[in-house]
N, C-alpha and C positions, 0 to 999 in steps of 0.2 A: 602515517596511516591513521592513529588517531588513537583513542579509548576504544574497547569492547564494550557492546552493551546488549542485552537478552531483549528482545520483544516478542511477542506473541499475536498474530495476525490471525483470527478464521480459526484456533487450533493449534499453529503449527508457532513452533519457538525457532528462533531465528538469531544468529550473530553478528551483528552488524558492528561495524567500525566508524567513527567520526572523530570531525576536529570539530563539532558543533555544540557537543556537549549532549547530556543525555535528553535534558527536557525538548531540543530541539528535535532528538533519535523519535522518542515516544509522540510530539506531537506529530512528525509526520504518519508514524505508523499507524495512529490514530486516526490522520485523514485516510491512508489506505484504506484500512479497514471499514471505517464509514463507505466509502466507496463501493468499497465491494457489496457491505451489506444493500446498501441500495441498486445495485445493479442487478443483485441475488432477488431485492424483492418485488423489482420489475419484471421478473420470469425470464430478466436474458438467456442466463444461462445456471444451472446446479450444479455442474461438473467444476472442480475447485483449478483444477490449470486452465481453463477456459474463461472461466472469471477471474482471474489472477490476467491473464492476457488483454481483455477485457479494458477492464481495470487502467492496464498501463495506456491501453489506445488514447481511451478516454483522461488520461491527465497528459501526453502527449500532443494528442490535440488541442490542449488547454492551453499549454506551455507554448506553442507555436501560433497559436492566433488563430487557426485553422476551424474554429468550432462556429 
């Protein structure tokens, strides 16, 4: 399952597990977070589960070729 590691996203502190090690833990959370703030300051959406939802379409879409 991997190491525990703390991140912090938007606020909210989070426990995440990896076998990727911590700096790979952090830089992804970092890209979340980037994401969200730019999604947040395109006026998508304010409500933080909606842009949390959001968020995942749009790196899913990424991820799949789909964009």
């Amino acid at each position: 399952m991997g190491l525990q590691y703390e991140i912090q996203v938007r606020g909210y502190v989070f426990q995440v597990s990896s076998d990727k090690g911590e700096e790979h833990v952090r830089r992804i959370a970092y890209r979340v977070a980037q994401r969200m703030h730019e999604l947040a300051a395109a006026g998508t959406t304010a409500d933080s589960a909606r842009l949390a939802i959001m968020t995942a379409l749009t790196f899913a879409e990424e991820a799949t070729g789909d964009s």
